[in-house]
N, C-alpha and C positions, 0 to 999 in steps of 0.2 A: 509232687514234682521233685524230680533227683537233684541234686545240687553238683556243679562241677567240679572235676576231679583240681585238687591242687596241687601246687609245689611242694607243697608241705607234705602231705598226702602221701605223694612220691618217693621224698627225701626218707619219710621214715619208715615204707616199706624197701627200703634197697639197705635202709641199715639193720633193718628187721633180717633182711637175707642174708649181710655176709660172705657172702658167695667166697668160695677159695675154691683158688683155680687149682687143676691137680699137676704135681709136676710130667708126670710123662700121663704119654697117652698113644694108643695106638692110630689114632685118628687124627686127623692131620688138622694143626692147632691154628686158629687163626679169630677173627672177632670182628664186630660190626658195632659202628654206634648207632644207638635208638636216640637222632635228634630230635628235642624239643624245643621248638617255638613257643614265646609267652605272647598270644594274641589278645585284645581287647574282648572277643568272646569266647575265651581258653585259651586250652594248651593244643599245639598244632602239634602232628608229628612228621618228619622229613621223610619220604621216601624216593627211591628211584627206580629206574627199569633198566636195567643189563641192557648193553647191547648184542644184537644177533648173533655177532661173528666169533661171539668168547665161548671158550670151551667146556666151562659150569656155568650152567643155571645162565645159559641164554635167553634176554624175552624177559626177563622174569623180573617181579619186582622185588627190590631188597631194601636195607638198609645199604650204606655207604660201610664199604671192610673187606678184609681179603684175609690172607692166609700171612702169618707170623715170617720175618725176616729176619735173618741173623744181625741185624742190626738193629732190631726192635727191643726197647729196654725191657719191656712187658707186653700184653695184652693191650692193655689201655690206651699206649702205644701206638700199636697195632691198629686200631679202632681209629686214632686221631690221626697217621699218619694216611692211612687211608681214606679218610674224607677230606684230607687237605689233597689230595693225587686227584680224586674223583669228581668233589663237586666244589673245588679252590676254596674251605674255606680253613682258613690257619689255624692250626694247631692251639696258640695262643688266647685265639676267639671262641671257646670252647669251654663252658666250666663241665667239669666231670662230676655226677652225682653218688655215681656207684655203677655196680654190675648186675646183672642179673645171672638167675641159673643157667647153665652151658647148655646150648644146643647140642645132639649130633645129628649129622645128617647122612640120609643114605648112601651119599656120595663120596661122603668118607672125612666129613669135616668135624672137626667139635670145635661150634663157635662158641666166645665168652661176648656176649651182649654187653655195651658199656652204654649208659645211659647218660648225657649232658645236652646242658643248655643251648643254644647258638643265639645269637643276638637276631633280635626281632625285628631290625634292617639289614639282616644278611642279603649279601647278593651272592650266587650262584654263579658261578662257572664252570662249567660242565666238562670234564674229559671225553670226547667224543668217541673215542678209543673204546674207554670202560663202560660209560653213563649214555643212552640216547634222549632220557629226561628224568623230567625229576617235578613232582608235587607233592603240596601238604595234606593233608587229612585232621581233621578232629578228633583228639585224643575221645573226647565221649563218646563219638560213634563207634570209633574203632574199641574202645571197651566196653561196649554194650552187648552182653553176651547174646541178644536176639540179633545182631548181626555175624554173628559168629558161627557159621555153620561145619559142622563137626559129620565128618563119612571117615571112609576106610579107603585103603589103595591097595591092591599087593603089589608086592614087589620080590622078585626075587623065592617066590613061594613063602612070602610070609606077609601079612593084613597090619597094616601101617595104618596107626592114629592120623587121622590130618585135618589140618581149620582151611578156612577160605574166608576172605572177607570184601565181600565186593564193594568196591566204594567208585561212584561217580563214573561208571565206563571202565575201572580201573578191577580186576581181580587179583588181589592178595592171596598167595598161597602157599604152602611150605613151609620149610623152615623158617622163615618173616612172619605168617600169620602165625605160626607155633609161640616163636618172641613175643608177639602183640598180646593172646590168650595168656601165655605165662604171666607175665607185665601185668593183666588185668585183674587177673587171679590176685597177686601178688598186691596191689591197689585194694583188689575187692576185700583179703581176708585182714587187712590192717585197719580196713574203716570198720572192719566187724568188730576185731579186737577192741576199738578207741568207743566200740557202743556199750562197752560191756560196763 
């Protein structure tokens, strides 16, 4: 029987990574946070579903984050000020654990994934604009690599890596399941390390 994934667990694969963001980039700079819930039976993860009428990644499910603001101190920023816009919850109510490796996407983004807490009587409110809903998922499902199915796409005349991870009615795709596969990697090869 596996044992579930912990805080701890978390904390010291995202200081194991280090991540440093680069200063320029061709691809247009922007970030998401990967929240986590501390539930009675684990750790939950937050996600949402675009809504139809936005111009990226319509439909589609993500984390809460958008693209960097000239008024944004950093990334981290970026990531917090966006889920306070998206799904009300304050900046403040948010502990930050660390970052993960930078996404890019085909669509021309390189996101920095930021990983924090949200308290575990958050309430949601939703920008109807940006968000049409929003549910948790279990961080152990969603890192069990037998949920995690791995094909090709082309795009563009070139065969794109891609994950999917369907959960509850719900299909994960993209760049979000790409973060979640990282993420778990990231979990999986720090608990290998801590066997050795």
């Amino acid at each position: 029987m596996s044992t579930m994934i912990t805080l701890e667990q978390i904390q010291q694969a995202l200081d194991a990574a280090d991540e440093i963001t680069p200063r320029t980039a061709k691809l247009r700079p922007s970030a998401v946070l990967v929240p986590l819930i501390q539930k009675a039976n684990g750790l939950h993860i937050l996600l949402t579903q675009r809504s139809e009428h936005l111009r990226h990644h319509a439909g589609q499910i993500s984390f809460p984050g958008g693209s960097m603001d000239d008024t944004d101190n950093d990334l981290v920023h970026t990531a917090l000020r966006e889920t306070e816009e998206e799904v009300g919850i304050p900046q403040t109510d948010i502990e930050v654990l660390g970052k993960l490796p930078l996404q890019p996407t085909g669509s021309g983004f390189l996101i920095q994934p930021v990983v924090g807490i949200l308290p575990d009587n958050v309430e949601l409110v939703l920008c109807q604009d940006e968000v049409s809903s929003a549910f948790e998922a279990p961080l152990d499902f969603m890192f069990n690599p037998d949920n995690q199915i791995h094909s090709y796409r082309e795009y563009g005349g070139k065969n794109y890596s891609i994950y999917s991870i369907p959960y509850d009615g719900w299909n994960i795709w993209g760049a979000t399941a790409n973060i979640i596969v990282k993420f778990s990697q990231l979990i999986n090869h720090s608990a290998y390390i801590d066997k050795l």
